[in-house]
C-alpha positions as CSV (number, residue, x, y, z in Angstrom):
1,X,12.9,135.2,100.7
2,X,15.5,137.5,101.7
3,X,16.1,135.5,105.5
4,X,16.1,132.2,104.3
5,X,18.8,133.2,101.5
6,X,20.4,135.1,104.9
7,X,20.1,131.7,107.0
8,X,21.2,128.6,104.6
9,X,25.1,130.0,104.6
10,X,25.2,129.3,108.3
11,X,23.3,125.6,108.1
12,X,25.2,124.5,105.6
13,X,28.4,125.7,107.9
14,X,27.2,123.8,110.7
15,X,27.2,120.6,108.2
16,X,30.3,120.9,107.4
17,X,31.9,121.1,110.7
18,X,29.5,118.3,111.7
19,X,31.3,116.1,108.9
20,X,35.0,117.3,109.0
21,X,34.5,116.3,112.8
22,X,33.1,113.1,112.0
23,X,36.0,112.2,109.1
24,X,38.5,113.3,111.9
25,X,37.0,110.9,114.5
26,X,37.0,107.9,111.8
27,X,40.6,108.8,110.7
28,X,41.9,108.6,115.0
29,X,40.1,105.0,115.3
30,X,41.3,103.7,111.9
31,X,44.9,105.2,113.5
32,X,44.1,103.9,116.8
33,X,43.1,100.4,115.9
34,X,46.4,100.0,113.9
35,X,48.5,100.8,116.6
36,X,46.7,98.6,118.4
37,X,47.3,96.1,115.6
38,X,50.9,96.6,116.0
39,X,50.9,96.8,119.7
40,X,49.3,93.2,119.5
41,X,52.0,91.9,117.1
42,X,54.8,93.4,118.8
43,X,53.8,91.8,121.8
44,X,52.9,88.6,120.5
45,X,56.4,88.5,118.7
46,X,58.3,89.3,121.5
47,X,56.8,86.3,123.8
48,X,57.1,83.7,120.7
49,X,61.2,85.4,120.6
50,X,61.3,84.6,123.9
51,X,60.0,81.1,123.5
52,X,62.4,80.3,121.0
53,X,65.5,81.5,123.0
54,X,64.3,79.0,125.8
55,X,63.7,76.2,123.2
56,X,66.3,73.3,123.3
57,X,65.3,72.1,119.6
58,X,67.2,75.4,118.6
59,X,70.4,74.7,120.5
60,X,73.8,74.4,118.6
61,X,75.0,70.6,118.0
62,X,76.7,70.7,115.2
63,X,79.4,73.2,113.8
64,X,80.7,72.3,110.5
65,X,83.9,73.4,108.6
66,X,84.1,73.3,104.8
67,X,87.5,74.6,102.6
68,X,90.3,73.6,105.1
69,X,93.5,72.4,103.2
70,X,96.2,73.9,104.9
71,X,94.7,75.2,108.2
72,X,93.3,72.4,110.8
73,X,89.4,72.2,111.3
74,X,90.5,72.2,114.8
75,X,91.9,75.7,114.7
76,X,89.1,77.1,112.9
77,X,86.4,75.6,115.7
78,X,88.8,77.4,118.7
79,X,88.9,80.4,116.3
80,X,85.2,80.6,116.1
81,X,84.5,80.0,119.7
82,X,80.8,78.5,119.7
83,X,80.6,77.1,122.8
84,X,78.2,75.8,125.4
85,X,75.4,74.6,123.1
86,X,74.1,78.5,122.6
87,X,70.6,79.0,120.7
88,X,70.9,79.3,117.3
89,X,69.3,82.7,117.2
90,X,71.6,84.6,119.5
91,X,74.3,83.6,117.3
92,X,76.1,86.4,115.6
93,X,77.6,85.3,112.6
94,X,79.1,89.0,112.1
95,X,81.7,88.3,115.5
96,X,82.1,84.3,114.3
97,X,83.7,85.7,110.9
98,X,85.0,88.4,112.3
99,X,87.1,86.2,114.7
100,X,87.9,83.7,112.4
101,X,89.5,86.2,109.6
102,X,92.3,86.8,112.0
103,X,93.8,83.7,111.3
104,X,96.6,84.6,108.2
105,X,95.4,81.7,105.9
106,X,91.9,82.6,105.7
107,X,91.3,85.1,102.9
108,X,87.8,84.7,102.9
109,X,85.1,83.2,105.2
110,X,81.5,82.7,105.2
111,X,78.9,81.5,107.8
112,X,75.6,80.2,107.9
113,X,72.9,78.9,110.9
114,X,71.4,75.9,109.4
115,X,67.9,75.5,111.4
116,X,67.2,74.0,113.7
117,X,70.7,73.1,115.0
118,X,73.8,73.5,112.8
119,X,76.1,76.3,111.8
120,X,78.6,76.1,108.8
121,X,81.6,77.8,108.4
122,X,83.0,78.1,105.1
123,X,86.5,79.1,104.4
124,X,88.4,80.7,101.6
125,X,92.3,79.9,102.0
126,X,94.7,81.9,100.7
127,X,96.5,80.7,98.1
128,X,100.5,81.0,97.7
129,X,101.9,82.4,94.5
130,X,105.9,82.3,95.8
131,X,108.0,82.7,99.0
132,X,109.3,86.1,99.2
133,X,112.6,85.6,101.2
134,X,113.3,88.8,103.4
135,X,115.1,87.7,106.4
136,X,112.8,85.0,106.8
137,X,111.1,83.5,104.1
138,X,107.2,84.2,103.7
139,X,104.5,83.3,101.6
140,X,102.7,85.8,99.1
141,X,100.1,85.1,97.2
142,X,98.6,86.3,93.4
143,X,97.5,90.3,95.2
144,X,101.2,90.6,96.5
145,X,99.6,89.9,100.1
146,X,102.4,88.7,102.7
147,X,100.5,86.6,104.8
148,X,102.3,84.3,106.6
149,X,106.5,83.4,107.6
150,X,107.2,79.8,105.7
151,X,107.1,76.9,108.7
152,X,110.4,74.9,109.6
153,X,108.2,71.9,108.4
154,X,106.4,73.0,105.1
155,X,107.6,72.4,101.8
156,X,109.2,74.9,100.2
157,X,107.7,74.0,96.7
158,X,107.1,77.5,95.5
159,X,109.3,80.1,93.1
160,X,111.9,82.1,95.7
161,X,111.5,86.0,95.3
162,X,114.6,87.3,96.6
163,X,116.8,90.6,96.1
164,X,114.9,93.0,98.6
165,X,114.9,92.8,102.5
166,X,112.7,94.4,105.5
167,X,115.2,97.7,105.2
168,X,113.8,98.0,101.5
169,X,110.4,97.9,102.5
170,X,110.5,100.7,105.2
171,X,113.2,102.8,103.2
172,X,111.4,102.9,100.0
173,X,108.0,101.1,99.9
174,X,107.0,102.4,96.4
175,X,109.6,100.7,94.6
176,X,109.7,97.8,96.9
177,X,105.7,96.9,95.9
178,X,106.8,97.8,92.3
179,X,109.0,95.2,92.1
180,X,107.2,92.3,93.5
181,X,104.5,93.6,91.7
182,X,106.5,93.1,88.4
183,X,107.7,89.6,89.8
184,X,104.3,88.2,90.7
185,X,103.6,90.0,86.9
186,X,105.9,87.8,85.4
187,X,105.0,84.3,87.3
188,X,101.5,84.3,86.2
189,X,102.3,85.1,82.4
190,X,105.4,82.2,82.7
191,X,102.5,80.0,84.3
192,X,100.6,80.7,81.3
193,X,103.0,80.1,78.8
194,X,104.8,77.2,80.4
195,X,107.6,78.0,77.9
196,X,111.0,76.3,77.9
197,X,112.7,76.9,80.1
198,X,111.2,79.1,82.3
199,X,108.3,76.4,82.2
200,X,110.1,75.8,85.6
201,X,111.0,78.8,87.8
202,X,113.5,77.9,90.9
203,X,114.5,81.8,91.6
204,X,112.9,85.1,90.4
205,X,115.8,88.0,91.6
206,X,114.3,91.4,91.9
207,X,116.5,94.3,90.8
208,X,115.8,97.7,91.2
209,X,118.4,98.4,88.1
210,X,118.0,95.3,85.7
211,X,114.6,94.3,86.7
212,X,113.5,90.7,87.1
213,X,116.0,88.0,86.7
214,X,115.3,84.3,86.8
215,X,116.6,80.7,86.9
216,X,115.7,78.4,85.2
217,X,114.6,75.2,87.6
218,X,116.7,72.4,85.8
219,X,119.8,74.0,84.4
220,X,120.0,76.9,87.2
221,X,120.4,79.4,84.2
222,X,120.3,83.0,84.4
223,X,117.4,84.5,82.8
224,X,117.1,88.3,82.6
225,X,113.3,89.6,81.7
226,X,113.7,93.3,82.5
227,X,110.4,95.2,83.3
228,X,108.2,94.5,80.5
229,X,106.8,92.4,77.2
230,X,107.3,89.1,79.3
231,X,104.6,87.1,77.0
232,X,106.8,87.8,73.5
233,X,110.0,87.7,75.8
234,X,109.0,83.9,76.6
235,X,108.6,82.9,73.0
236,X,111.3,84.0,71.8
237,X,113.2,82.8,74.4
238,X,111.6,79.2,73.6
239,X,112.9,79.5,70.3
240,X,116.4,80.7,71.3
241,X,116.6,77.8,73.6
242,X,115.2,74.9,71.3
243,X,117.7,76.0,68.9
244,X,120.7,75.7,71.8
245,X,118.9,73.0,72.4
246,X,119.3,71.5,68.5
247,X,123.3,72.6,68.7
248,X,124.4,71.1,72.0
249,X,124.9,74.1,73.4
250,X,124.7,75.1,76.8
251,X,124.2,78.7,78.1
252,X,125.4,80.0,81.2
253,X,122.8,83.1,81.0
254,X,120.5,84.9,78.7
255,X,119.9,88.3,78.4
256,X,116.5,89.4,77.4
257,X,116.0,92.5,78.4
258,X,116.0,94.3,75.5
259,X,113.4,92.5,72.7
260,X,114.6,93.1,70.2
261,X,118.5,92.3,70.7
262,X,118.7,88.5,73.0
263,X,122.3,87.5,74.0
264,X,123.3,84.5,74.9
265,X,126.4,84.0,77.1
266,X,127.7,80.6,76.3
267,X,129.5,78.2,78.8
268,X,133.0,78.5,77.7
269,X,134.4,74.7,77.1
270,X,138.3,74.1,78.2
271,X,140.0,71.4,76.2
272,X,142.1,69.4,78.9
């Protein structure tokens, strides 16, 4: 009794080696056989990849530009540069956007491989808010962005920002951006209201002193806004001009820089 108790530690030792060897060897085929899984895939892949590339059904015939208005499909197609009738998967769209985003009037573009054999190219233009006239005039748009100098042949149907110059943007860029800032401020909230008579804006002068001054688009009347409250500025000023309006009177400028005190400098009328 006492040997067998002595002998069945080292049988049941022997087992367990027997079956830790036997998990190991089914774990290293179930590892093996996937990688040879893989192997098979990769392999597979890579010949129907290479397939493809040589496939003529995949080549480019058609490149297709949506959003132009101001800039010429033309330009966006030499922009892109997809030439030769590539295949469609060696295409990167990353380097076609990337080289069409130099151009100054695309904000935004987007493009797309249309299987088997089109790519799109969606545009985003930007939009001009006013013509900020430095030395030369250029367009802006809503973020303050100067993106472009005005063309001799474009039409200059856009509010003028003027009273600043290049000099005023490399000597003191803070307050330069704060005051088209403040301009750009005020057009959108006179867009809004479309108040008389700023429901027309010819000229918006920026001051670093007095602030925004504008003129009106009909009369050419000076309107001063200051920096702030532009919204309650405009309706009062609506009222103070419908009421001119009423008496006949005309105004050579109106101050409304402070809110709560208007003035009104009237055009002085010589008796001959």
């Amino acid at each position: 009794m006492g040997e067998e108790k002595f002998f069945r530690p080292e049988k049941k030792g022997d087992e367990r080696i027997g079956e830790r060897f036997q998990e190991i060897l089914k774990r290293a085929t179930r590892v093996a056989f996937h990688v040879l899984i893989l192997i098979i895939f990769f392999f597979a892949g890579h010949q129907l990849y290479v397939r493809l590339l040589e496939n003529s059904f995949f080549q480019v015939r058609e490149v297709e530009v949506r959003g132009c208005r101001k800039i010429p499909e033309k330009t966006i197609l030499s922009l892109a540069r997809i030439e030769g009738m590539p295949n469609l998967f060696i295409l990167s769209l990353k380097e076609i956007s990337r080289r069409v985003e130099v151009h100054p009037w695309v904000e935004y573009v987007k493009v797309r491989k249309i299987f088997p054999d089109r790519v799109l190219i969606h545009i985003e233009e930007r939009r001009p808010m006013a013509i900020l006239q430095l030395e030369e005039p250029f367009y802006i748009d809503s973020k303050g962005v100067i993106f472009s100098r005005v063309g001799d042949r474009d039409e200059y149907n856009f509010p003028f920002l003027t009273g600043l110059s290049r000099q005023a943007f490399d000597q003191d860029p803070v307050t330069a951006k704060h005051l088209v800032t403040k301009a750009l401020e005020f057009l959108r909230i006179a867009d809004q209201e479309r108040a008389p008579p700023l429901n027309g804006v010819s000229e918006i002068r920026m001051e670093k002193i007095f602030g925004i001054q504008c003129f009106t688009q009909a009369e050419g009347v000076e309107v001063r806004m200051g920096w702030d409250h532009f919204g309650e500025k405009l309706r009062r000023l609506s009222l103070i001009w419908t009421d001119l309006q009423r008496r006949e009177v005309s105004a050579a400028s109106i101050d409304c820089s402070d809110l709560k005190r208007m003035v009104v400098k009237k055009i002085s009328r010589r008796s001959n």
